[in-house]
C-alpha positions in Angstrom: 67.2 -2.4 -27.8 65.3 1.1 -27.9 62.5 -0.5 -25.6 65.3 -2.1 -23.2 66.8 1.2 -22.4 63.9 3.0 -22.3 63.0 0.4 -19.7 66.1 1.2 -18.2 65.8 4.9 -17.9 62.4 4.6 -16.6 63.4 2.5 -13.5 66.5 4.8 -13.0 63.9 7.5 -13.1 61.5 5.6 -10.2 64.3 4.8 -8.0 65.6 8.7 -8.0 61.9 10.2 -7.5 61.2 8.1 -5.0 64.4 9.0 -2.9 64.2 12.0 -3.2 60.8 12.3 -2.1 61.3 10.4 1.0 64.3 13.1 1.9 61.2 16.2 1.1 59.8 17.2 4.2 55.8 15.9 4.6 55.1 19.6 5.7 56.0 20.8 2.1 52.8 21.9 -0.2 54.4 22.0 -3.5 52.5 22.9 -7.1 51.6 20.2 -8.8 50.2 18.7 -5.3 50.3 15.5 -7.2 54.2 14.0 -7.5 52.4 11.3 -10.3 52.5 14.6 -12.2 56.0 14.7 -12.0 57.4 11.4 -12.3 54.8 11.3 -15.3 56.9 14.3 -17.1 60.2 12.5 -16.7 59.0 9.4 -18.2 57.9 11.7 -21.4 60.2 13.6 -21.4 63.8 11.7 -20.3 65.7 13.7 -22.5 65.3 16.9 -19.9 68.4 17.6 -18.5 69.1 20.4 -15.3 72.4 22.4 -16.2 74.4 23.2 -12.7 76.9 25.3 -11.3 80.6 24.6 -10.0 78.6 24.1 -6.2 75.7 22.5 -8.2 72.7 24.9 -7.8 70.4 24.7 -10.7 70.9 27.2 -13.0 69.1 26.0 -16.5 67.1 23.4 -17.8 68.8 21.5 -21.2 67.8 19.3 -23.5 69.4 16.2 -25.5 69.9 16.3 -28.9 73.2 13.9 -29.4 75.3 11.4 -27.1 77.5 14.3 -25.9 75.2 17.9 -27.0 73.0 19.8 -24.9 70.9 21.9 -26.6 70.0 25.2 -24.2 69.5 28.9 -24.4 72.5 31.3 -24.7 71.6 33.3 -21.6 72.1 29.8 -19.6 75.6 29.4 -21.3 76.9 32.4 -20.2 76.5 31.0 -16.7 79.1 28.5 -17.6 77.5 25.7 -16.2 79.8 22.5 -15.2 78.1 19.6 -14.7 75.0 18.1 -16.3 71.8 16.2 -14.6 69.8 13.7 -15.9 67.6 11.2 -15.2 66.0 12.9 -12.3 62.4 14.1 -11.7 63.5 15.8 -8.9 66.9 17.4 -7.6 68.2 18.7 -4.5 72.1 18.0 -3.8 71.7 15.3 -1.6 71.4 13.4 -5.5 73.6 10.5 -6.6 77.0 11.4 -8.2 75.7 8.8 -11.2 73.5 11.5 -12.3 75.9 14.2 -12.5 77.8 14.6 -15.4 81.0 16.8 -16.3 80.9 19.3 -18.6 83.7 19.1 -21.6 82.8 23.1 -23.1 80.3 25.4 -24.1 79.4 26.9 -27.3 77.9 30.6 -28.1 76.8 31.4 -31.5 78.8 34.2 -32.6 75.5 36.7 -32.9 74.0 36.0 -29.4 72.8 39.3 -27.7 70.8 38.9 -24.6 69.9 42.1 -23.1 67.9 42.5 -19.8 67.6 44.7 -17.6 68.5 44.0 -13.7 65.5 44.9 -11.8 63.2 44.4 -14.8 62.4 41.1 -16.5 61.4 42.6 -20.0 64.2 41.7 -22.4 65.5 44.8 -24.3 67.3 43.0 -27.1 67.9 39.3 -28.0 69.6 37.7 -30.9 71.1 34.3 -31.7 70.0 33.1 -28.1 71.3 29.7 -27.9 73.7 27.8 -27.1 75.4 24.4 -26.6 77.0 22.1 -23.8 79.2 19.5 -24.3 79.7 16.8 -21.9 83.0 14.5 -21.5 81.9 11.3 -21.7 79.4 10.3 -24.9 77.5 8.5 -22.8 73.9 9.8 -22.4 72.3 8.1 -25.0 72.4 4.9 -22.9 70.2 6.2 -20.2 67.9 8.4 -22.8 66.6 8.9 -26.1 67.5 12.4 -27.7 64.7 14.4 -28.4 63.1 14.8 -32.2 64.0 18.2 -34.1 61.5 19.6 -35.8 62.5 22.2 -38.6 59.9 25.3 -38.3 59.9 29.0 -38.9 58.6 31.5 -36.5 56.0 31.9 -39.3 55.3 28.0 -39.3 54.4 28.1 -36.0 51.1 30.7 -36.2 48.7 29.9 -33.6 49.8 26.9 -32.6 49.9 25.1 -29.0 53.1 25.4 -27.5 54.4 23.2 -24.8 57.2 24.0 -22.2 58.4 21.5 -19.7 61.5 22.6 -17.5 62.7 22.7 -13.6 62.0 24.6 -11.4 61.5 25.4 -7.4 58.9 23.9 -5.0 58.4 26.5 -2.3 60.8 27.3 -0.2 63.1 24.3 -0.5 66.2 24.2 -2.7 64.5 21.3 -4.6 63.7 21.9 -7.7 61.6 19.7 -9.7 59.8 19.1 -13.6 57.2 21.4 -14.4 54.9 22.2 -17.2 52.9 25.2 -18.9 50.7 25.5 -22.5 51.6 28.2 -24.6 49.3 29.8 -27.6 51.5 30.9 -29.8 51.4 34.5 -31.0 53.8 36.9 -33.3 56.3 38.9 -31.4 56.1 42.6 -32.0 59.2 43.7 -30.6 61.7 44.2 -33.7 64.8 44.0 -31.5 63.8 40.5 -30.7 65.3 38.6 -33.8 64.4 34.6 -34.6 61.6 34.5 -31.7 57.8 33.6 -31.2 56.1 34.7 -28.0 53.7 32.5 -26.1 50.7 33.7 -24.0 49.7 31.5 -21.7 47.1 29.4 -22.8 45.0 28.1 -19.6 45.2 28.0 -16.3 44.1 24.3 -16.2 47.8 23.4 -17.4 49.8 25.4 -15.2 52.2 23.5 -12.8 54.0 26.2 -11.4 54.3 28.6 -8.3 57.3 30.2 -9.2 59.2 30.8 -12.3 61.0 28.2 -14.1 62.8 26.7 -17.0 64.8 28.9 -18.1 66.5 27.3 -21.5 63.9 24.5 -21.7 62.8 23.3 -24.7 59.5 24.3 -26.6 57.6 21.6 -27.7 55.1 21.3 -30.7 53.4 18.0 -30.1 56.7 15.7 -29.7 59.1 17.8 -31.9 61.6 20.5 -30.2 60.9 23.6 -32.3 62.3 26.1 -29.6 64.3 27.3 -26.4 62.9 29.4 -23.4 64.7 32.8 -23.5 63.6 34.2 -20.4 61.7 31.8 -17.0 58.3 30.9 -17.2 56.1 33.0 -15.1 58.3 36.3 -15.1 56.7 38.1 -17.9 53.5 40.0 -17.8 51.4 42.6 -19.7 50.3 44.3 -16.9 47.1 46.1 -17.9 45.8 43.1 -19.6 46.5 40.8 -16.8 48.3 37.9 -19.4 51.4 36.0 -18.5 53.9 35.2 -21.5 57.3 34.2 -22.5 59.9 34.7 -25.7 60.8 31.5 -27.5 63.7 31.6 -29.6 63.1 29.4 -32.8 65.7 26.8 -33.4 65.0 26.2 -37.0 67.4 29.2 -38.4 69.7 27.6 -36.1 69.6 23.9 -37.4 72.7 24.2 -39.6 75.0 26.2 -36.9 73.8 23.4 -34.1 74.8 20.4 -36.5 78.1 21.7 -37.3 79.0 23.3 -33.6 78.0 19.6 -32.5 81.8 17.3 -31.4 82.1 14.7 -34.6 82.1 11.3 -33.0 83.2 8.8 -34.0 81.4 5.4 -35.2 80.6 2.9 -33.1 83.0 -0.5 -33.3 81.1 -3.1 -34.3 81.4 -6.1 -31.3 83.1 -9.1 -32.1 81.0 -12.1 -31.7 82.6 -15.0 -30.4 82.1 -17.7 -33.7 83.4 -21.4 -33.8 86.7 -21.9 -35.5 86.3 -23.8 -39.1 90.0 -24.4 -39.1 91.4 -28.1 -39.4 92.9 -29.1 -35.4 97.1 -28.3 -35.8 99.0 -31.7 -35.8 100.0 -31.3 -31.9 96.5 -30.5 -30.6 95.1 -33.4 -33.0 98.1 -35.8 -31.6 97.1 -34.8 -28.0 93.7 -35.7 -28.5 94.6 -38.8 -29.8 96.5 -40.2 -26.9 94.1 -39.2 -24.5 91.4 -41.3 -26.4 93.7 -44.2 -26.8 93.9 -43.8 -22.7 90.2 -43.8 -22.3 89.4 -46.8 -24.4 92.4 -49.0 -22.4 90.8 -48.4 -19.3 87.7 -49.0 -20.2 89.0 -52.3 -21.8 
């Protein structure tokens, strides 16, 4: 059943790219030059979904953890998003309506604090920054698979090789499409940044991206969500050094506040399958029978 929707999902997935790639204009140089790139990251990654806004412009990028639960930074929840993409490599509004989802509420945990300043990308203070989205209908996990959860500290996660894969723009267009960078993970140092891990970028070689993106996207350690973006890839920079990095905010802490914010649902009704009846015929139904057999052999007499 897992390999039939998967198979599914992937040729939802193939007839979205390629429309929307026919509707990009040729003249358009977008980063990765290769859209196998792309349609590559959607296959690995279906659970991805783009959060949007009451005109649906992108806002966030989200990821699936339950039929009916986003799973996104809290910075992307304060922008109230209201409907939910997924399924799509690529977006621009010209997408199908059967990709857009509406959304039921939002959750903020109770301690988020997410302090930035306006003409500055450098984060001040952060704390608790995450944050759900619920959609209506619990139907997602018949187009996807959710993502796997992996329970890790910040201190767990010393040195290792961070993934982030989110949306984000192509040039100049209002597309916006999946996009990837490698992270080597590193301490934070900032003590106002609570629950975190920072990320320097760890090669050029890996980079996807022209301008910033994925804002709320999930942090990957091989397979396993471990994290959220707190602030866009690309946007973050230690100047004098010339390194590019970002603030992760670690989801283990979180695990217990996520599994009880999530909407209970309820179990699945088992289908009824249609089964032959071992009951005796009733006496009219058995007469009836009869009499039409007793017609049949006459004529054929």
């Amino acid at each position: 059943m897992v390999l039939t929707w998967r198979l599914i999902t992937k040729v939802l997935i193939i007839i979205t790219f390629t429309r929307l790639v026919t509707s990009l204009r040729l003249t358009q140089r977008p980063n990765p030059q290769d859209w196998q790139v792309i349609e590559t990251l959607a296959e690995e990654h279906p659970y991805l979904v783009g959060l949007l806004s009451g005109t649906r412009d992108y806002i966030c990028t989200g990821t699936i953890i339950n039929r009916r639960t986003i799973l996104t930074s809290g910075s992307c929840v304060s922008y109230n998003p209201i409907y939910v993409l997924i399924t799509a490599a690529l977006y621009n509004k010209k997408i199908s309506n059967r990709s857009v989802f509406d959304v039921a509420y939002t959750k903020l945990h109770t301690d988020y604090i997410f302090d930035q300043k306006t003409l500055d990308p450098n984060v001040t203070r952060m704390h608790s920054n995450i944050g759900l989205v619920i959609v209506k209908r619990p139907v997602l996990e018949i187009f996807v698979v959710a993502v796997d959860i992996g329970n890790y500290y910040a201190s767990e996660l010393k040195d290792k090789k961070l993934i982030v894969v989110g949306y984000g723009r192509l040039d100049s267009s209002d597309t916006v499409a999946l996009q990837y960078q490698a992270y080597h993970q590193t301490p934070c140092t900032n003590p106002k940044w609570y629950y975190c891990v920072c990320g320097i970028e760890y090669s050029t070689h890996t980079k996807t991206y022209n301008y910033e993106f994925g804002t709320g996207a999930p942090v990957l350690l091989g397979q396993q969500l471990v994290g959220v973006t707190a602030t866009p890839c690309g946007t973050l920079s230690m100047k004098n050094l010339g390194i590019r990095y970002n603030i992760f905010t670690v989801i283990g802490p979180y695990l217990p506040w996520i599994e009880k914010s999530q909407p209970k649902m309820s179990p699945k009704k088992p289908v009824k399958m249609m089964q032959a009846s071992t009951h005796p015929l009733q006496p009219s139904l058995l007469l009836t029978v009869v009499c039409i057999l007793l017609v049949i052999s006459k004529t054929l007499l």
